[in-house]
N, C-alpha and C positions, 0 to 999 in steps of 0.2 A: 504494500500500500504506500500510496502517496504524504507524503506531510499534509499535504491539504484534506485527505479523507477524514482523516485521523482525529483533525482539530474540532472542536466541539463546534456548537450555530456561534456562540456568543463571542468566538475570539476573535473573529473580524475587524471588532470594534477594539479591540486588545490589541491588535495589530495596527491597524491604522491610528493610537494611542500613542504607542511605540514609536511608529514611524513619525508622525508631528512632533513627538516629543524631541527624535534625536535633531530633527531640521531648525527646530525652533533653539535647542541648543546650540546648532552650529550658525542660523542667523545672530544669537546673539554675541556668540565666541567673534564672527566675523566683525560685527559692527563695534564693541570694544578693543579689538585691533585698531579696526579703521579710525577710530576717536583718537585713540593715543596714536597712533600713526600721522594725520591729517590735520587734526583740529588747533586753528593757530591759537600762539602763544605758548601752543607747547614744547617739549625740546625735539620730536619728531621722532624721539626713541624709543622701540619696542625692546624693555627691558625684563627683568621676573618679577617686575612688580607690575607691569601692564599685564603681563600674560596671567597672572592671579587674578586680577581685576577682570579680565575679560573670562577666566573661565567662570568666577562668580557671576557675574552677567548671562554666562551662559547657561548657569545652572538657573539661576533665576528665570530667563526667557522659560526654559524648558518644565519649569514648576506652574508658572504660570499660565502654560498654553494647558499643560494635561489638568490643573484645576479648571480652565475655563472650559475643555473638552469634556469633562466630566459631569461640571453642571450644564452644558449645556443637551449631554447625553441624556440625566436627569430626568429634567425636564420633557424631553420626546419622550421619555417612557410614559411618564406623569400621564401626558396627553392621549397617550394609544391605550393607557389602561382607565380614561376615564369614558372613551368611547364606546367600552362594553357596556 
């Protein structure tokens, strides 16, 4: 059998969880580069105190999307189980 057979109805949504989550870390890992990298006034150096800073950012982005993915999974359920 296939991985796909295997996997229960519900992990779909587990996986596309997954997948936003790690995109949304690497948008944010990208865009705390690019700040210390680009953003004037600064010294234009990506150091191991920007790359902490940007993986923080990135973990953040990425808490933040699977909390907003979750309430907003929530919520669809809410609505389909109030339609019985």
């Amino acid at each position: 059998m296939n991985e796909q057979q295997e996997r229960p109805p519900g992990s779909a949504r587990g996986a596309r969880r997954q997948r936003g989550g790690v995109v949304a870390f690497l948008v944010g890992l990208m865009a705390g580069l690019a700040f210390f990298g680009f953003f004037p006034g600064l010294p234009h150096v990506i150091d191991a105190g920007a790359i902490l800073v940007s993986l923080i950012v990135g973990a953040l982005a990425r808490w933040g999307w699977q909390a907003w993915y979750d309430r907003s999974a929530g919520k669809t359920q809410s609505h389909h189980g109030d339609a019985g």
